[in-house]
C-alpha distance (Angstrom), angle and dihedral (degrees) to the residues before:
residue distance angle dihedral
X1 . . .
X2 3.53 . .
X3 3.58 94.4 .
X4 4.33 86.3 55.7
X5 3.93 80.8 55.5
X6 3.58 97.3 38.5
X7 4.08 84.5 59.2
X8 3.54 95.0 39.1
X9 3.36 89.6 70.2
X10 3.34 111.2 42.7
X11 3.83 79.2 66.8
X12 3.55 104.4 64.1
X13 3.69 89.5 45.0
X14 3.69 92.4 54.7
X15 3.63 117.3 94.6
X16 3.90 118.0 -132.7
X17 3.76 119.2 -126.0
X18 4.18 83.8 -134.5
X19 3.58 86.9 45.5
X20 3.70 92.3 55.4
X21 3.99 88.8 40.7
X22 3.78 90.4 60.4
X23 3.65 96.4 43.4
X24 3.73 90.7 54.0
X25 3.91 93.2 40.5
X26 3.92 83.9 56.4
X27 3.81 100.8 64.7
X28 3.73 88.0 34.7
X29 3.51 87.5 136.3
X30 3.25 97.9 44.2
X31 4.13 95.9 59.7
X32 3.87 89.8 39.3
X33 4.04 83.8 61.9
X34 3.26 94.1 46.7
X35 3.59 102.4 47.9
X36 3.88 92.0 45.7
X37 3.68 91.3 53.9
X38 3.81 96.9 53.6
X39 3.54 86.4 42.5
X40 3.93 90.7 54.6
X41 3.92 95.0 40.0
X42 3.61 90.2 51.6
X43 3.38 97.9 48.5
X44 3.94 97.1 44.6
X45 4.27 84.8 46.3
X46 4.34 85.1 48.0
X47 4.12 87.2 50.8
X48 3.64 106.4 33.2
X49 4.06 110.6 31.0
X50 3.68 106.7 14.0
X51 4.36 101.3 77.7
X52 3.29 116.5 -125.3
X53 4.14 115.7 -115.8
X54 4.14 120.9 -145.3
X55 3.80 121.4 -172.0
X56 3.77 128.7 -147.9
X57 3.64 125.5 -151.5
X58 4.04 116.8 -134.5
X59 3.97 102.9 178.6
X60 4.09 100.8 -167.9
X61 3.95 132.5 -167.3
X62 2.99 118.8 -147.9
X63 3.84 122.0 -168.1
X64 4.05 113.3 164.5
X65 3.71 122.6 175.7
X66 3.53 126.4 -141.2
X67 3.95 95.0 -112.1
X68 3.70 137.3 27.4
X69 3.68 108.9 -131.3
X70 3.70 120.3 -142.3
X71 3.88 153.6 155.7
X72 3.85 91.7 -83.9
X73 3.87 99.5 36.0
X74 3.37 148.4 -72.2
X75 3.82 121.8 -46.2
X76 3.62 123.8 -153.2
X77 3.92 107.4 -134.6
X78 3.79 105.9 -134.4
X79 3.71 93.4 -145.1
X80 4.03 115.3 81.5
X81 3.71 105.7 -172.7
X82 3.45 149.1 55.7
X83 3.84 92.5 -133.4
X84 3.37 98.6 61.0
X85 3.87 87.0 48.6
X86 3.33 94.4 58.4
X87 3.96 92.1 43.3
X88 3.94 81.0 70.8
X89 3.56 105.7 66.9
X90 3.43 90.4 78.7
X91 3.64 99.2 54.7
X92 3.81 119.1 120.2
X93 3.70 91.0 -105.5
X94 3.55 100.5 67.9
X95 3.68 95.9 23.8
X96 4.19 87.4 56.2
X97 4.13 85.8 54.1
X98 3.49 96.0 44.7
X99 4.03 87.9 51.5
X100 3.96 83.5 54.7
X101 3.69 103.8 44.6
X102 3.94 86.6 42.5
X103 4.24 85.2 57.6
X104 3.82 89.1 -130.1
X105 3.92 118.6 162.7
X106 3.65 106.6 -108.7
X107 3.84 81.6 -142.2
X108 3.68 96.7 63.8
X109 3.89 104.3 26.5
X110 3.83 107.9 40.2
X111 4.16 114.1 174.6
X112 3.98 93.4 -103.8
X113 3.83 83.1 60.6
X114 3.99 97.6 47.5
X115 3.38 84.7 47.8
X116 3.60 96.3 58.5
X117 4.02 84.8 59.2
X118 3.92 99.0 62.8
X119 3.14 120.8 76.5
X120 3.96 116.2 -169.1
X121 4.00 115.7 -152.7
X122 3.56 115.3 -148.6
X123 3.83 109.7 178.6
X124 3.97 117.9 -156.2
X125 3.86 117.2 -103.9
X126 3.86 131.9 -167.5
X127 3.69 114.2 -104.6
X128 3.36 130.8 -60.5
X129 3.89 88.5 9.1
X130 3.57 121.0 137.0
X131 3.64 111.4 -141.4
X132 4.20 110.6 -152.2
X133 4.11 97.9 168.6
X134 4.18 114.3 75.4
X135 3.86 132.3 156.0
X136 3.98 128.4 -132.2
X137 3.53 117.8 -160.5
X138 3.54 125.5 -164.9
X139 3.60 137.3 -162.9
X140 4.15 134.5 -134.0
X141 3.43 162.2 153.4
X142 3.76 101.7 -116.8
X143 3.81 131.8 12.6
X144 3.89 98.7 -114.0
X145 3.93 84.8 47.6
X146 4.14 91.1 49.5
X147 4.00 91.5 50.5
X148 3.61 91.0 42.9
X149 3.31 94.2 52.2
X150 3.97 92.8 49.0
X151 3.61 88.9 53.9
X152 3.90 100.0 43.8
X153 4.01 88.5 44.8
X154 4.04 92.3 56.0
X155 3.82 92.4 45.5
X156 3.69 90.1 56.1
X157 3.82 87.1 35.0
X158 4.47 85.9 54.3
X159 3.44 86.8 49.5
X160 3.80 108.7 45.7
X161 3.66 80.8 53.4
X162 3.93 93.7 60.8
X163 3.64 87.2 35.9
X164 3.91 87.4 54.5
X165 3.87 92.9 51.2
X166 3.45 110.4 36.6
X167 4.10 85.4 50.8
X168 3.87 91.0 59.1
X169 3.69 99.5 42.4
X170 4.08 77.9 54.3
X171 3.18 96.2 52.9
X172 4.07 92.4 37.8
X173 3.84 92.7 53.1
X174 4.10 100.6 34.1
X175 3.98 82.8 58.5
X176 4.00 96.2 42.8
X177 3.83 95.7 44.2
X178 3.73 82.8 45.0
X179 3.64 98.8 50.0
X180 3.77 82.8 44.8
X181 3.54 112.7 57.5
X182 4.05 82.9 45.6
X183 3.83 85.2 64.6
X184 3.96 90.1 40.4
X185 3.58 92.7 55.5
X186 3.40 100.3 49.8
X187 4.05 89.5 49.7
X188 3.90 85.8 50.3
X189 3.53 92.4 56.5
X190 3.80 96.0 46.1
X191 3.55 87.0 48.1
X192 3.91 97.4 48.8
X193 4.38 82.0 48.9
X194 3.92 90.7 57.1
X195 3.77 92.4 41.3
X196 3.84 85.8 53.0
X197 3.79 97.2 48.8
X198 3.68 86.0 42.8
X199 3.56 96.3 55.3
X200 4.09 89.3 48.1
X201 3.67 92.2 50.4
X202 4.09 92.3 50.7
X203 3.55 88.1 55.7
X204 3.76 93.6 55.0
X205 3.29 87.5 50.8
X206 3.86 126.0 97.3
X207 4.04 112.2 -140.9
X208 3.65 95.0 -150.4
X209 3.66 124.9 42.6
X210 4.14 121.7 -125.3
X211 3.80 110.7 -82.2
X212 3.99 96.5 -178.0
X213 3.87 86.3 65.4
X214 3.69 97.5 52.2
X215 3.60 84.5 46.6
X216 3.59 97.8 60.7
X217 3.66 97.4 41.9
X218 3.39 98.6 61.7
X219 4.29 94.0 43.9
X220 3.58 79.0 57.1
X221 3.99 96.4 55.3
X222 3.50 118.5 85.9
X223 3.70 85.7 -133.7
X224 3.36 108.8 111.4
X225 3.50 100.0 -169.6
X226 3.61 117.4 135.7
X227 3.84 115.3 -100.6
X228 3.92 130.0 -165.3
X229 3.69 110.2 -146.2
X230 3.66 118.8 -155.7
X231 3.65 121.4 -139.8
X232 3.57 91.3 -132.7
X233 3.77 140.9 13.6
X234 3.70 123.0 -161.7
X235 4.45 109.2 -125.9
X236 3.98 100.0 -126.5
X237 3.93 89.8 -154.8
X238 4.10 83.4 56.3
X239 4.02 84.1 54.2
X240 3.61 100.2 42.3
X241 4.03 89.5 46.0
X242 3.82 87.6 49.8
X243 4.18 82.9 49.9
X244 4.17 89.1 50.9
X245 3.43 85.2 50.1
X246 3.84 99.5 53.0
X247 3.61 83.6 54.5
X248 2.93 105.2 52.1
X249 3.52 90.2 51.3
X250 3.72 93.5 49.8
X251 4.24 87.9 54.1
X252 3.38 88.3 49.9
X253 3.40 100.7 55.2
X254 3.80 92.9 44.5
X255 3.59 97.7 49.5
X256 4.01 87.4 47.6
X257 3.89 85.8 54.0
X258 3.92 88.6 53.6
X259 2.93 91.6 42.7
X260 4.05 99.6 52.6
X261 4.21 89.7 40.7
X262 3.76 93.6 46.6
X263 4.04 83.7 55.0
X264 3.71 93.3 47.6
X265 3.88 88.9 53.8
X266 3.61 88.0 49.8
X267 3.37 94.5 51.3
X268 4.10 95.9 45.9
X269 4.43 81.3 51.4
X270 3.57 88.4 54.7
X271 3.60 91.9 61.4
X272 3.39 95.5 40.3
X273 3.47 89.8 62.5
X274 3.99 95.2 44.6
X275 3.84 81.8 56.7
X276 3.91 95.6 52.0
X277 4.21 88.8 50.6
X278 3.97 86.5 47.6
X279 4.16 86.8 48.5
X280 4.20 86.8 53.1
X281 4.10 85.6 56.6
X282 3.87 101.7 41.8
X283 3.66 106.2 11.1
X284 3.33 101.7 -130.1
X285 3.91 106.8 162.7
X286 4.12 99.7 175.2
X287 3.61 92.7 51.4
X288 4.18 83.8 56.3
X289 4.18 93.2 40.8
X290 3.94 87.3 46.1
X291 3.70 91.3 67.3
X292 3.48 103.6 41.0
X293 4.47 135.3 16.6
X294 3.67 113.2 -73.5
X295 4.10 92.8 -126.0
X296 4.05 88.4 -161.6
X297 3.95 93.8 52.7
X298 4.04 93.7 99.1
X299 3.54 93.5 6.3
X300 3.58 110.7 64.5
X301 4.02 121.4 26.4
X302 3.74 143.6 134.7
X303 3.58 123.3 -89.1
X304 3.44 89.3 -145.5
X305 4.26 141.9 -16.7
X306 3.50 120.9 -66.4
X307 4.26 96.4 -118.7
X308 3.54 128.9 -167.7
X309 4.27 113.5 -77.7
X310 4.21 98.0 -118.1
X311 4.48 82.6 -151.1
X312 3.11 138.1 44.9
X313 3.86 106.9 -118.3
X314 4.30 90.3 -154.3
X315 2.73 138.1 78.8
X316 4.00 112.2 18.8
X317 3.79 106.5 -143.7
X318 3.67 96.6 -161.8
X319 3.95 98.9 39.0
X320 3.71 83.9 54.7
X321 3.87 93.9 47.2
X322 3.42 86.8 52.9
X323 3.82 101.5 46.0
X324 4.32 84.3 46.4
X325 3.98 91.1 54.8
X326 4.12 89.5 42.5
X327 3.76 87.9 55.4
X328 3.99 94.5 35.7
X329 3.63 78.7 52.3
X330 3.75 101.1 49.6
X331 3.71 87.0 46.3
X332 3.60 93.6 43.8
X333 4.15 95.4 63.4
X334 4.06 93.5 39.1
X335 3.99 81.0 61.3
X336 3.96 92.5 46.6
X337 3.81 91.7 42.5
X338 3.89 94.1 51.8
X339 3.80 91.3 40.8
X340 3.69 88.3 52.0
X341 4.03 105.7 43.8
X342 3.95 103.5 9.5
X343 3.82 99.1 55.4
X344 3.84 97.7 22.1
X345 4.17 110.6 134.3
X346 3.37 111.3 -110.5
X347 3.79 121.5 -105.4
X348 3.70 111.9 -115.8
């Protein structure tokens, strides 16, 4: 019996799907308002106060070689792949030039923020595959801004590159030349000390040797074969002392040519590097590339223009529209329900 009652119950408390129908279908109106009016608001709030976003395309090759070749060697680049060159382009660096060429306010664009608007794609490769071919996009407010901003961010990009290079063969060459003529000069001095000694020793030494004792050793032989005595016979440690001497001389002179050529270069480096501290102050990049070989010329270039993006790619008016009337919607029958069953008079 009190099972019957139990069940009974339950019943009355359940609501009926129809039930519900009806209740819904009587504040039609009501949830058709609603939902149109999100729908509206969101879409007036997606077109008027939410800024629109465009994306431009940079598609880069990149090519590297293992060494940069130049007038004083060959210098092993210390990076190895293409990925982790085109990791770089959004250092701060380049990104802080870019934000300077572009004439943004450092107050409203700061480089964490540009940063946020390039997006570097990196597809997967098999093994041991070096991948050349990557995309760049980048994100802004118009589409002549977005393509000029691709193009101004791989010029700076080009040029860090060079920047990158040249600095590190500097730095490579300034320390080996260095390191070098230390060695040198410490072989020229050895080599002037030998030549010294050398030059002592030759004058001790007699360039003929003594006939009148040759003479008298062999009338005191009982050998009576018949001798011919030369007038004068060349010392051989005279001769090979003059040799050490040449030598010596000839080392000399080499080293000294090292060493004067191994100062030039350092000198011509020097100025290099003055020239890459005036290119930080005025930016002049063809001054830098006059003096020494652009290493990104045939190594690094764009498959093809950056061009202006015909759509914006955020935000989507109608997805939003649609998500606003879904959620005007949702809100719409929680209203209807709780008007319905929550504050419903009580039957008497």
């Amino acid at each position: 019996m009190e099972e019957k009652h139990y069940n009974e119950q339950l019943r009355e408390d359940e609501i009926d799907l129809r039930e519900l129908f009806m209740a819904l279908w009587k504040r039609k109106a009501m949830i058709i308002s609603i939902t149109l009016i999100a729908a509206i608001i969101t879409g007036l709030i997606s077109v008027f106060m939410i800024s629109p976003v465009y994306h431009s395309r940079l598609n880069i090759i990149i090519n590297m070689p293992e060494t940069y070749q130049t007038k004083y060697g060959d210098y092993t680049l210390p990076i190895t792949t293409n990925e982790q060159y085109i990791k770089l382009i959004t250092s701060s660096d380049i990104i802080a030039r870019t934000i300077e060429d572009m004439g943004y306010s450092l107050d409203d664009t700061t480089i964490e923020n540009l940063r946020e608007r390039i997006t570097v794609d990196i597809p997967e490769t098999k093994t041991n595959v070096q991948q050349n071919s990557f995309f760049i996009n980048v994100a802004a407010g118009n589409p002549a801004e977005a393509k000029k901003l691709a193009q101004t961010l791989f010029d700076n990009y080009v040029e860090f590159l060079d920047v990158l290079t040249i600095e590190g063969a500097l730095d490579y060459y300034i320390n080996r030349f260095s390191v070098e003529l230390e060695s040198m000069e410490v072989s020229l001095r050895t080599q002037q000390e030998i030549l010294a000694k050398n030059q002592v020793l030759l004058a001790e030494t007699s360039q003929t040797i003594d006939q009148k004792g040759a003479i008298e050793e062999i009338e005191g032989s009982n050998n009576t074969t018949d001798y011919i005595i030369l007038e004068n016979i060349i010392n051989p440690n005279y001769t090979k002392i003059e040799e050490d001497i040449i030598g010596n001389k000839q080392s000399i002179n080499s080293i000294e040519n090292s060493i004067r050529v191994y100062n030039d270069y350092l000198l011509e480096l020097e100025d290099i590097k003055d020239k890459i501290a005036t290119y930080y102050e005025s930016g002049d990049h063809e001054a830098l590339t006059y003096e020494v070989v652009s290493v990104t010329k045939t190594n690094v270039y764009l498959a093809s223009e950056p061009i202006e993006p015909s759509r914006k790619t955020s935000p989507s008016n109608s997805r939003n529209v649609i998500i606003g009337a879904l959620l005007g919607g949702m809100v719409a029958v929680l209203i209807a329900l709780v008007k319905e069953y929550w504050f419903k008079p009580e039957e008497k």
